[in-house]
PyMOL Python script that loads the backbone (N, CA, C, O; Angstrom):
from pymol import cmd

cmd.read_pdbstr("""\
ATOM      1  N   UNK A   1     104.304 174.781 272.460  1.00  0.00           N
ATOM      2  CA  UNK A   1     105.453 174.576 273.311  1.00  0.00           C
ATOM      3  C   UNK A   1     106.224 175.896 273.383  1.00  0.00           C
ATOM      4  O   UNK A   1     106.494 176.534 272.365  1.00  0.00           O
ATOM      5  N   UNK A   2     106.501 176.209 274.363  1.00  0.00           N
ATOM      6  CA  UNK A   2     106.829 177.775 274.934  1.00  0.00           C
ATOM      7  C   UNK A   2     108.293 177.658 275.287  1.00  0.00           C
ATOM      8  O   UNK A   2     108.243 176.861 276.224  1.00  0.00           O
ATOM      9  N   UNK A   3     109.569 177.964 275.113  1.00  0.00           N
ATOM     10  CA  UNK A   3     110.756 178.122 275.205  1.00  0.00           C
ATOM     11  C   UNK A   3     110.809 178.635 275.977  1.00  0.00           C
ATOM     12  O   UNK A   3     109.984 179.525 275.771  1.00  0.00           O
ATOM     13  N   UNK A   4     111.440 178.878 277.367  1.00  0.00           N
ATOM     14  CA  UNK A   4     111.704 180.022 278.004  1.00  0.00           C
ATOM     15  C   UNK A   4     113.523 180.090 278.125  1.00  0.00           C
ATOM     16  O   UNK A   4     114.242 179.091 278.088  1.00  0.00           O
ATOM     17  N   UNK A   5     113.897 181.188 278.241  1.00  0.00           N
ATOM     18  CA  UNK A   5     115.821 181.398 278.372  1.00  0.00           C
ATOM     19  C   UNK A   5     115.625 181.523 279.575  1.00  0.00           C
ATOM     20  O   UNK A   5     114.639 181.914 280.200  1.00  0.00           O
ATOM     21  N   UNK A   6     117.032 181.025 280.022  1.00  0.00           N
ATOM     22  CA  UNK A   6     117.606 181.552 281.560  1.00  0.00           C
ATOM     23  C   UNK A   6     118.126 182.641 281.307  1.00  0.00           C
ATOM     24  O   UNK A   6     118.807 182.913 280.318  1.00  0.00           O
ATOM     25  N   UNK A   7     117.845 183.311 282.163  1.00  0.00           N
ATOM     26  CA  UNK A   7     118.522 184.903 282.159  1.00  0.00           C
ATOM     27  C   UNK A   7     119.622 184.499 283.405  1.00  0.00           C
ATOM     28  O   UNK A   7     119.954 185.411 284.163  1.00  0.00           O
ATOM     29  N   UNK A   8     120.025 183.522 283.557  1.00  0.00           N
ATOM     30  CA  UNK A   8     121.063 183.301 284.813  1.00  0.00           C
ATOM     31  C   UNK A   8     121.554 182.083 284.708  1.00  0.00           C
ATOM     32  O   UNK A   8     120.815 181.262 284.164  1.00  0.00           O
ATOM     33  N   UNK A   9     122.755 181.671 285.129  1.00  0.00           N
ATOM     34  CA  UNK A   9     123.212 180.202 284.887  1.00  0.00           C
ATOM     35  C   UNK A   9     123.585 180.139 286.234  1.00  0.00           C
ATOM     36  O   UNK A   9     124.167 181.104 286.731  1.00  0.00           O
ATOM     37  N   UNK A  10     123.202 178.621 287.242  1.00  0.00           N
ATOM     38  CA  UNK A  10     123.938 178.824 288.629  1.00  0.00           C
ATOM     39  C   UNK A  10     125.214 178.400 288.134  1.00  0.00           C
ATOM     40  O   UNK A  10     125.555 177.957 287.037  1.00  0.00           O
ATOM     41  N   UNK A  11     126.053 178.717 289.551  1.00  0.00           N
ATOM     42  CA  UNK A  11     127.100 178.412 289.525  1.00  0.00           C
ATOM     43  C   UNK A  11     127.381 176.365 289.107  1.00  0.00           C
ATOM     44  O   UNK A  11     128.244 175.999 288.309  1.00  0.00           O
ATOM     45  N   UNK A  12     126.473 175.402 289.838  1.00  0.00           N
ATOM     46  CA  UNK A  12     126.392 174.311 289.302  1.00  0.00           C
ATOM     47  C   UNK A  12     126.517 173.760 287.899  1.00  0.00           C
ATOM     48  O   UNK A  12     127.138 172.882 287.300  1.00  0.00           O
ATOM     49  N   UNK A  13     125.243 175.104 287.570  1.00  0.00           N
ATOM     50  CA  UNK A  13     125.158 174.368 285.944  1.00  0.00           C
ATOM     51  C   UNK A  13     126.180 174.447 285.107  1.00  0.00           C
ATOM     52  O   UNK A  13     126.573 173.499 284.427  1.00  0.00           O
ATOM     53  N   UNK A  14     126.968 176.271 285.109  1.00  0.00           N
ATOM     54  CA  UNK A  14     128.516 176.266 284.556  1.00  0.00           C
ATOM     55  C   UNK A  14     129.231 175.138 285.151  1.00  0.00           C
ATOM     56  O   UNK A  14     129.967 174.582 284.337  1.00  0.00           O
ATOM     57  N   UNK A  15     129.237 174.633 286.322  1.00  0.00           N
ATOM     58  CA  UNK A  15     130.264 173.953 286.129  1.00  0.00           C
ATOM     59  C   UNK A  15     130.174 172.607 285.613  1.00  0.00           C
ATOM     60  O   UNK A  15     131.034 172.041 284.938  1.00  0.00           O
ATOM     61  N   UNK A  16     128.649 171.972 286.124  1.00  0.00           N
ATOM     62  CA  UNK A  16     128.687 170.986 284.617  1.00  0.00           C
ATOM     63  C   UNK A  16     128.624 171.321 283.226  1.00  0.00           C
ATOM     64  O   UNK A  16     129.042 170.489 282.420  1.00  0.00           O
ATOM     65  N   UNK A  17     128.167 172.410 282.825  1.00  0.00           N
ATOM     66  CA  UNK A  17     128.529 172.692 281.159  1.00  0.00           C
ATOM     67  C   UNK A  17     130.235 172.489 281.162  1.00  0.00           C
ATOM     68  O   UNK A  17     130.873 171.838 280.335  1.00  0.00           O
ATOM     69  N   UNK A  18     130.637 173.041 282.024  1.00  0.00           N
ATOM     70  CA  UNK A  18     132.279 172.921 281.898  1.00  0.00           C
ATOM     71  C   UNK A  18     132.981 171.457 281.631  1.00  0.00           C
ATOM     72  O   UNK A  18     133.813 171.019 280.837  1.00  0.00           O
ATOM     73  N   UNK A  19     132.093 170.864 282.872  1.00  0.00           N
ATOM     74  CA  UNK A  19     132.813 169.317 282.801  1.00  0.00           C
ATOM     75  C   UNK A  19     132.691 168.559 281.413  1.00  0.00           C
ATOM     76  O   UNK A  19     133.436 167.725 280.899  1.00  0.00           O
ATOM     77  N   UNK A  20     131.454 169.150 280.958  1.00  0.00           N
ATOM     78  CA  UNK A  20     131.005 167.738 279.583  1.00  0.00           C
ATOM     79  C   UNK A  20     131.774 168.194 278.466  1.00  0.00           C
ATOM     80  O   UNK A  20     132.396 167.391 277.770  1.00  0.00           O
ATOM     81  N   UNK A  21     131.777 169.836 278.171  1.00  0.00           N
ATOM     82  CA  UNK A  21     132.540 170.619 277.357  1.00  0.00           C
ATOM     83  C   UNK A  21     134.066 169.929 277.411  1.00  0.00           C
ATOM     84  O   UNK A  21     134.518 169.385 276.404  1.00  0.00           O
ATOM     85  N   UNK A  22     135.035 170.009 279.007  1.00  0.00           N
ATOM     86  CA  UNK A  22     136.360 169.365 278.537  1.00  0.00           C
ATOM     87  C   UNK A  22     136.380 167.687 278.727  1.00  0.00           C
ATOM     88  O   UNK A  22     137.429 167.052 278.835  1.00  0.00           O
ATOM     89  N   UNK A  23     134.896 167.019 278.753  1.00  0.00           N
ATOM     90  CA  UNK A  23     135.071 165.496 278.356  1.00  0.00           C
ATOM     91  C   UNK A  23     134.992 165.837 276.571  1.00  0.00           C
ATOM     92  O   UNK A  23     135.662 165.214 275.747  1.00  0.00           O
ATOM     93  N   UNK A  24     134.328 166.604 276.339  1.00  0.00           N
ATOM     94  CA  UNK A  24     133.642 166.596 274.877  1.00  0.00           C
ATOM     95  C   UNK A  24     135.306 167.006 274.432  1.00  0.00           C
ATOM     96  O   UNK A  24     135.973 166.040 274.059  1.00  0.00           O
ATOM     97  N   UNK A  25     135.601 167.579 274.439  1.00  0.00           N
ATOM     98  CA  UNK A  25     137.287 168.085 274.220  1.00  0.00           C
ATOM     99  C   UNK A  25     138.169 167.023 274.323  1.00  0.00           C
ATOM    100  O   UNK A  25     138.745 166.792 273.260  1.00  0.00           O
ATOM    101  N   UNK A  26     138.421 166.413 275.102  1.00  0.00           N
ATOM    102  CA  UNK A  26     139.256 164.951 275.535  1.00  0.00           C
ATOM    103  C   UNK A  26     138.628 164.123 274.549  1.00  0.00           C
ATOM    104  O   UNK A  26     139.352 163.140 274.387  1.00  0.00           O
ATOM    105  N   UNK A  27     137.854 164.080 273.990  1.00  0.00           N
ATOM    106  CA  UNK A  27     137.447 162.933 273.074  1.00  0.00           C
ATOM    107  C   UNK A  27     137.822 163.400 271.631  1.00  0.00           C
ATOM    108  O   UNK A  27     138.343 162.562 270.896  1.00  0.00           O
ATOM    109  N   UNK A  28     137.584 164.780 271.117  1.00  0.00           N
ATOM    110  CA  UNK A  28     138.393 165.140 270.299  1.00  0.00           C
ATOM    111  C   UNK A  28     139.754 165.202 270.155  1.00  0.00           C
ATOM    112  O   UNK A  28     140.310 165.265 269.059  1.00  0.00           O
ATOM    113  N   UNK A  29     140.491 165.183 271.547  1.00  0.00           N
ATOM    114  CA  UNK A  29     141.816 165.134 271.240  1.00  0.00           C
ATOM    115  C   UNK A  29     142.575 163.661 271.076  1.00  0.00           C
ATOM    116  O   UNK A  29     143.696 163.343 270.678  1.00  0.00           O
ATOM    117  N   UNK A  30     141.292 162.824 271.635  1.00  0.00           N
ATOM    118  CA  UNK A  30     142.297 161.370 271.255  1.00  0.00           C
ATOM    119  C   UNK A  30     142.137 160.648 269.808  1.00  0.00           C
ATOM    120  O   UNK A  30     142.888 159.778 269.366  1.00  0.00           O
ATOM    121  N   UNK A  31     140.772 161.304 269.040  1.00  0.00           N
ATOM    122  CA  UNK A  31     140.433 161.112 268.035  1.00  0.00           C
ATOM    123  C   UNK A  31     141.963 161.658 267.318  1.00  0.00           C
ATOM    124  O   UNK A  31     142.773 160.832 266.897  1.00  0.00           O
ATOM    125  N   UNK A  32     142.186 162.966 267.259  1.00  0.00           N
ATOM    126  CA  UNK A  32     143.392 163.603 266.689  1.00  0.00           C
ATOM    127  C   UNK A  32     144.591 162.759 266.704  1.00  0.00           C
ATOM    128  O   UNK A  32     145.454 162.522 265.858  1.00  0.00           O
ATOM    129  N   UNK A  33     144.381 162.347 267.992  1.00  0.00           N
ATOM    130  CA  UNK A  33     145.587 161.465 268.447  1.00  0.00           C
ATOM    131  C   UNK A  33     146.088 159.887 267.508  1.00  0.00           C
ATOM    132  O   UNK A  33     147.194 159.389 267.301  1.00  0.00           O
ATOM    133  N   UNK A  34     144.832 159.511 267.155  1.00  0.00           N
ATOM    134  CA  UNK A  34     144.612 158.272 266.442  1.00  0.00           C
ATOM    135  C   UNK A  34     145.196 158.900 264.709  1.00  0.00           C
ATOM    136  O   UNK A  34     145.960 158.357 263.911  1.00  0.00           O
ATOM    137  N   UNK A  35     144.655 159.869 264.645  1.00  0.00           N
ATOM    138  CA  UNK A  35     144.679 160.344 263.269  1.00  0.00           C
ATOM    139  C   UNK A  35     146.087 160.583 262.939  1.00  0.00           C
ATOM    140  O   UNK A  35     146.425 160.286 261.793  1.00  0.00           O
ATOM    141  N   UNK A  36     146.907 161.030 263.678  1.00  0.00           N
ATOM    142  CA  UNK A  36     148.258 161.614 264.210  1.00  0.00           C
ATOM    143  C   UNK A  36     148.729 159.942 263.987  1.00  0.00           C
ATOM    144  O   UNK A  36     149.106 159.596 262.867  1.00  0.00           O
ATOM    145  N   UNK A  37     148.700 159.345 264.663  1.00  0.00           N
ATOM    146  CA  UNK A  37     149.153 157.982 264.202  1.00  0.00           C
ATOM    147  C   UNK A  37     149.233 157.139 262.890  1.00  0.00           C
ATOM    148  O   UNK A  37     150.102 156.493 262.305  1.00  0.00           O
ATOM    149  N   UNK A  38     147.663 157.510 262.669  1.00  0.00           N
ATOM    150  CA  UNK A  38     147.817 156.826 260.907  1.00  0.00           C
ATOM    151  C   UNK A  38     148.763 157.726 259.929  1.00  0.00           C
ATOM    152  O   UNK A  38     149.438 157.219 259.032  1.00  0.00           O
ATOM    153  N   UNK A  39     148.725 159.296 260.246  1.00  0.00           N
ATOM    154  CA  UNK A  39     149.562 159.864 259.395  1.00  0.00           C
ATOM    155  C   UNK A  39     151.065 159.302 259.465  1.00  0.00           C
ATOM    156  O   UNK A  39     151.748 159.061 258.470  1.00  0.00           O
ATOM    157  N   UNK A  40     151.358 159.179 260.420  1.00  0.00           N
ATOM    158  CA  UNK A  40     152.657 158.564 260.858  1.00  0.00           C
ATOM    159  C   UNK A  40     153.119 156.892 260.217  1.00  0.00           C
ATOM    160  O   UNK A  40     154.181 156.424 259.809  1.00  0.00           O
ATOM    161  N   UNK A  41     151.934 156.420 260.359  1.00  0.00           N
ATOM    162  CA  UNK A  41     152.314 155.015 259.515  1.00  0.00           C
ATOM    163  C   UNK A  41     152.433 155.188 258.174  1.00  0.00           C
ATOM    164  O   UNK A  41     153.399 154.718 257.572  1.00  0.00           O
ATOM    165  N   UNK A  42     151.219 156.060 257.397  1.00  0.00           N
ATOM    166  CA  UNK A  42     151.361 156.191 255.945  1.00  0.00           C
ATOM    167  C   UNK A  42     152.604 157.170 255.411  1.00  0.00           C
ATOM    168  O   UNK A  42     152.678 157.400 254.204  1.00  0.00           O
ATOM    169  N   UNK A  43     153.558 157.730 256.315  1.00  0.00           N
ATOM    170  CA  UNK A  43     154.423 158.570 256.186  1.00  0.00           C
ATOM    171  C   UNK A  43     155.350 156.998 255.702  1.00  0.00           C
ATOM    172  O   UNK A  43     155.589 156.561 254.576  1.00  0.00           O
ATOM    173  N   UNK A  44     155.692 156.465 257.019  1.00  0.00           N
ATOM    174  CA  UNK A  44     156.809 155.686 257.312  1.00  0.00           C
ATOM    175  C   UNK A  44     156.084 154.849 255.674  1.00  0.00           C
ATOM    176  O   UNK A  44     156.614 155.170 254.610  1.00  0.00           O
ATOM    177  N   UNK A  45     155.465 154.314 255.667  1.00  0.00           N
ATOM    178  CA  UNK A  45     155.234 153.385 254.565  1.00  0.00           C
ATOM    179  C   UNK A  45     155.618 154.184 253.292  1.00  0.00           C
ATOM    180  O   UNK A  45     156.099 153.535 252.362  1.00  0.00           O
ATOM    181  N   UNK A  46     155.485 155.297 253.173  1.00  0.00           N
ATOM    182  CA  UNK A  46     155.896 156.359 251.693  1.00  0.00           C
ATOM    183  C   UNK A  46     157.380 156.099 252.002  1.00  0.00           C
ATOM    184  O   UNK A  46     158.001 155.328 251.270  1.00  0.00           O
ATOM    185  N   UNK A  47     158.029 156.740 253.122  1.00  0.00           N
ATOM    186  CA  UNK A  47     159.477 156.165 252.816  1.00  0.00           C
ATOM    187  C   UNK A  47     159.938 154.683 252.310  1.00  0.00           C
ATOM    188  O   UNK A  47     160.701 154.392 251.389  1.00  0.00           O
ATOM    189  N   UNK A  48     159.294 153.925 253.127  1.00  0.00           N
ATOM    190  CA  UNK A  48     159.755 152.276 252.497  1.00  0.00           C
ATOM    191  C   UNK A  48     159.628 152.451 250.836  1.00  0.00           C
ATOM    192  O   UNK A  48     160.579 152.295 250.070  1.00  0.00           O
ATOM    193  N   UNK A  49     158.447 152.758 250.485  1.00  0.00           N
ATOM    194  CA  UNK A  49     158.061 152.897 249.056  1.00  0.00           C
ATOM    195  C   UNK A  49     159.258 153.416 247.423  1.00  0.00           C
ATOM    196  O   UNK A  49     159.507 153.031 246.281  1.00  0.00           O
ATOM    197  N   UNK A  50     159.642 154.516 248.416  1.00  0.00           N
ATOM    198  CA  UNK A  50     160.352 155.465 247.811  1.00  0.00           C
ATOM    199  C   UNK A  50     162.008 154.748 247.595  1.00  0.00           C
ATOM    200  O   UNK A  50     162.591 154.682 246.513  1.00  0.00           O
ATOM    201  N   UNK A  51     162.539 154.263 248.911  1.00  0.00           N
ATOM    202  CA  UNK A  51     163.555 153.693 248.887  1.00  0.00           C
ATOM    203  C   UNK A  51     163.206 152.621 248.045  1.00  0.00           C
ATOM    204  O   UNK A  51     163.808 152.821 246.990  1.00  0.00           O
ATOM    205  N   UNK A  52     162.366 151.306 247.941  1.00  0.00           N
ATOM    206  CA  UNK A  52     162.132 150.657 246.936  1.00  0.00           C
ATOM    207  C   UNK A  52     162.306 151.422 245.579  1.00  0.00           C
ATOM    208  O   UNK A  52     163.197 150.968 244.862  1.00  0.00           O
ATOM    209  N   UNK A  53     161.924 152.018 245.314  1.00  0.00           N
ATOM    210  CA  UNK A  53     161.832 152.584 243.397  1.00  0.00           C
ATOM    211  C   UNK A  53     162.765 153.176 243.954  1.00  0.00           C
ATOM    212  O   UNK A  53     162.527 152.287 244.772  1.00  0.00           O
ATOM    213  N   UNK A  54     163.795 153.913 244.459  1.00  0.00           N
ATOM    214  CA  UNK A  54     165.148 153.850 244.224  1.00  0.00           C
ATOM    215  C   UNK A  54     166.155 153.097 244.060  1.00  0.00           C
ATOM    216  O   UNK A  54     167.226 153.340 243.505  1.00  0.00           O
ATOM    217  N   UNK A  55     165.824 152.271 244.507  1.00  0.00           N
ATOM    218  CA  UNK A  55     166.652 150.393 244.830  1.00  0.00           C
ATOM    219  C   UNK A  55     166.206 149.988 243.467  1.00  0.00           C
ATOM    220  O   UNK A  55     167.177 149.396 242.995  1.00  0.00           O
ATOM    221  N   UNK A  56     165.126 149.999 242.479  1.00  0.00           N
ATOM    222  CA  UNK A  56     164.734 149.280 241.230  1.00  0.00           C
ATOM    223  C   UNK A  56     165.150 150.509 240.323  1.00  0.00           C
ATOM    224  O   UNK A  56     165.608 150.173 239.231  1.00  0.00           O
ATOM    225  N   UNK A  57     165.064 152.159 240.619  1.00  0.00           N
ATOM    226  CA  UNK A  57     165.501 152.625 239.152  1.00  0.00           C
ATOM    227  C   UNK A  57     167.270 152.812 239.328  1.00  0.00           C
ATOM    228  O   UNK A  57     167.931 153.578 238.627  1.00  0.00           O
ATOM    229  N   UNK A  58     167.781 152.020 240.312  1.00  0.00           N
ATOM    230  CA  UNK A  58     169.225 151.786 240.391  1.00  0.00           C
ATOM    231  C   UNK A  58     169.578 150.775 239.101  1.00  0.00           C
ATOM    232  O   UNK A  58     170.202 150.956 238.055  1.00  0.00           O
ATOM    233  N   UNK A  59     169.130 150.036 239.470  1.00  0.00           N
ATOM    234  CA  UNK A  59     169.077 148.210 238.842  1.00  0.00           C
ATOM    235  C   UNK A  59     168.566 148.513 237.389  1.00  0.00           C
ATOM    236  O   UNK A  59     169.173 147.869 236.533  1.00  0.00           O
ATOM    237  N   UNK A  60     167.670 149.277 236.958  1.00  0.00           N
ATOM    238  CA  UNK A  60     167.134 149.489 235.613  1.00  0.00           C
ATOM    239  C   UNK A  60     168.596 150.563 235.146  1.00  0.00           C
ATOM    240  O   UNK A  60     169.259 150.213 234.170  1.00  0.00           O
ATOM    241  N   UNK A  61     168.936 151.669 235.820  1.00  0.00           N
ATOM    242  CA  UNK A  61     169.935 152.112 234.958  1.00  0.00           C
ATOM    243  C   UNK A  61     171.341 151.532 234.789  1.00  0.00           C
ATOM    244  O   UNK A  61     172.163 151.822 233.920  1.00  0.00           O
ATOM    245  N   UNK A  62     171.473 150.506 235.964  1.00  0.00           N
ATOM    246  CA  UNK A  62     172.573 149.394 235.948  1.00  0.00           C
ATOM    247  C   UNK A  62     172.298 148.950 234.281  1.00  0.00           C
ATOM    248  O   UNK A  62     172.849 149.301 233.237  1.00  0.00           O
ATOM    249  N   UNK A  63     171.137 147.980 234.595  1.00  0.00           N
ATOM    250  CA  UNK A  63     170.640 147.247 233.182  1.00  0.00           C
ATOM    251  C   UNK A  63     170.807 147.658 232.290  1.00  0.00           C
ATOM    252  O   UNK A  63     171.170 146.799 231.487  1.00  0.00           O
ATOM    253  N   UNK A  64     170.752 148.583 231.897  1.00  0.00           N
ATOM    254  CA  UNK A  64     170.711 149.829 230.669  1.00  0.00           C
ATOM    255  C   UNK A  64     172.154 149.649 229.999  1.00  0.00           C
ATOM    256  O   UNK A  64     172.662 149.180 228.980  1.00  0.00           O
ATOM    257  N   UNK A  65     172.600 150.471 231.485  1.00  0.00           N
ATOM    258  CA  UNK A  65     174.426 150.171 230.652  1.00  0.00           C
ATOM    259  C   UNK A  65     174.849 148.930 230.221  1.00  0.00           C
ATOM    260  O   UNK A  65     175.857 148.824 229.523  1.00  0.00           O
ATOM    261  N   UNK A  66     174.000 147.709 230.658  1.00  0.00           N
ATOM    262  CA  UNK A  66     175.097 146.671 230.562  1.00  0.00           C
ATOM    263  C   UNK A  66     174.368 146.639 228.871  1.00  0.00           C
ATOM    264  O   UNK A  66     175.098 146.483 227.892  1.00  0.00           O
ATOM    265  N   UNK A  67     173.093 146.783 228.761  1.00  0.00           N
ATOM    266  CA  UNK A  67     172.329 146.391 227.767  1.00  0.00           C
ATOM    267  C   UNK A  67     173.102 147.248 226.583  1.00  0.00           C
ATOM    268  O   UNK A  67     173.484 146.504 225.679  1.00  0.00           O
ATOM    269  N   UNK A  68     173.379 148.464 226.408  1.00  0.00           N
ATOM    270  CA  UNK A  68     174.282 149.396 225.813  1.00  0.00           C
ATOM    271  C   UNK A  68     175.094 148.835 225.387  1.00  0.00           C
ATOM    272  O   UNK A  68     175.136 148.436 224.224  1.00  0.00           O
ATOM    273  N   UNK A  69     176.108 148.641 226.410  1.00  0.00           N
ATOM    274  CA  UNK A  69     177.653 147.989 225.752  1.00  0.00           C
ATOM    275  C   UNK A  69     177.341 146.478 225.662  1.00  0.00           C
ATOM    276  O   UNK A  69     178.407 145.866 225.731  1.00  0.00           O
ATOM    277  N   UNK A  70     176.481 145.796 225.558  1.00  0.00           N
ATOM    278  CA  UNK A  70     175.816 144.440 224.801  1.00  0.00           C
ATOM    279  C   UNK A  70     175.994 144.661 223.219  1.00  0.00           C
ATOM    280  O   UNK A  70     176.682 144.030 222.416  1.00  0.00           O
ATOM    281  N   UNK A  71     175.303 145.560 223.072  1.00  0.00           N
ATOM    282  CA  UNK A  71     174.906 146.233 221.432  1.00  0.00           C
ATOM    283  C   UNK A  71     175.890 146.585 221.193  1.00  0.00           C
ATOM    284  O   UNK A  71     176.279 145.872 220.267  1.00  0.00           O
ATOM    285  N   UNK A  72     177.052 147.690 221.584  1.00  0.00           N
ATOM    286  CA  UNK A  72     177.618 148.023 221.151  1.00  0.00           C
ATOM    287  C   UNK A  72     179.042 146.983 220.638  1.00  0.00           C
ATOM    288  O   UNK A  72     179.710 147.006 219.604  1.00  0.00           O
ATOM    289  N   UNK A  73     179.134 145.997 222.036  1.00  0.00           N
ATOM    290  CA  UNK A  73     179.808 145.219 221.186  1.00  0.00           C
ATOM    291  C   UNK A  73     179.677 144.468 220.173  1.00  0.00           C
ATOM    292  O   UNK A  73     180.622 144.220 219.424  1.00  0.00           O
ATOM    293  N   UNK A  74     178.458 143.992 220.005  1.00  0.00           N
ATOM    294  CA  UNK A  74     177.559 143.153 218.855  1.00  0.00           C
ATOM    295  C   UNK A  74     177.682 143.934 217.966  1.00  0.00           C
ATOM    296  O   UNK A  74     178.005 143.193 217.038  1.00  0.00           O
ATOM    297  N   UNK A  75     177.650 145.062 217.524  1.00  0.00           N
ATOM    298  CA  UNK A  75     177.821 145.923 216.776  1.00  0.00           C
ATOM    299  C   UNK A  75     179.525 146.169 215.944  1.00  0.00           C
ATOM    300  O   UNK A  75     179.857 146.217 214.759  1.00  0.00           O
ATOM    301  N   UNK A  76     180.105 146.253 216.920  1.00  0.00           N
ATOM    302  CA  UNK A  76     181.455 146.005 217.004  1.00  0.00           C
ATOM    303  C   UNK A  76     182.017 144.867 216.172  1.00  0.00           C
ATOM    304  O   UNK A  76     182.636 144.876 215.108  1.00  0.00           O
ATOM    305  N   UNK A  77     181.577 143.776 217.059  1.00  0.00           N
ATOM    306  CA  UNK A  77     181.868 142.471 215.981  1.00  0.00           C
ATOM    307  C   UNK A  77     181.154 142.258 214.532  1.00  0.00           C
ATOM    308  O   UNK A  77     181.729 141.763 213.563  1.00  0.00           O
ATOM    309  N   UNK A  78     180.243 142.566 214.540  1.00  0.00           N
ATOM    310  CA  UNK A  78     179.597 142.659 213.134  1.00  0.00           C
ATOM    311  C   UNK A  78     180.619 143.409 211.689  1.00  0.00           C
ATOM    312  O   UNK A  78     180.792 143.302 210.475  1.00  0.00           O
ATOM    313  N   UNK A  79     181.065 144.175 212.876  1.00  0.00           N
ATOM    314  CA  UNK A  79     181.739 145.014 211.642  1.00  0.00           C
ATOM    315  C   UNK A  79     182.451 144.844 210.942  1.00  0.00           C
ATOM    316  O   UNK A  79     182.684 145.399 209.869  1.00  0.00           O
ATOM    317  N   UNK A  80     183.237 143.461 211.815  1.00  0.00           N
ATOM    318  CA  UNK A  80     185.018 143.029 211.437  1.00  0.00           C
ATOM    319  C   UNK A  80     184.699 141.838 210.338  1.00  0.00           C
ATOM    320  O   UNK A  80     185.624 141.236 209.793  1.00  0.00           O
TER     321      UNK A  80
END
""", "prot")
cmd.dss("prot")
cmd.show_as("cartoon", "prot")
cmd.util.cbc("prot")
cmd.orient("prot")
């Protein structure tokens, strides 16, 4: 089987290499496009996330103090 090159491209054939080249392009860019989206959801979902464990290590250092001056008054009364 013998290969031969074009030493010439008509004007036709560039312009279908052209056409499939920017379909082939348009399909990469909606792929991006999709991808661009999921980043965007897993963004928004990291914020929800984050505000949660801020909302719970609120409530744990709430807890803490109350748990503190629990002891300390127990402590307190013990003494008397």
């Amino acid at each position: 089987m013998t290969v031969t090159a074009r030493k010439a491209w008509t004007d036709e054939r560039l312009d279908d290499l052209k056409e499939r080249m920017d379909e082939r392009f348009d399909l990469v860019d909606e792929r991006f496009d999709l991808v661009d989206e999921r980043f965007n959801r897993v963004d928004a979902d990291i914020r929800e996330i984050r505000g949660t464990l801020e909302s719970v290590q609120q409530t744990m250092v709430a807890m803490s103090g109350i748990m503190v001056t629990g002891f300390l008054t127990l402590a307190g009364l013990q003494a008397f």
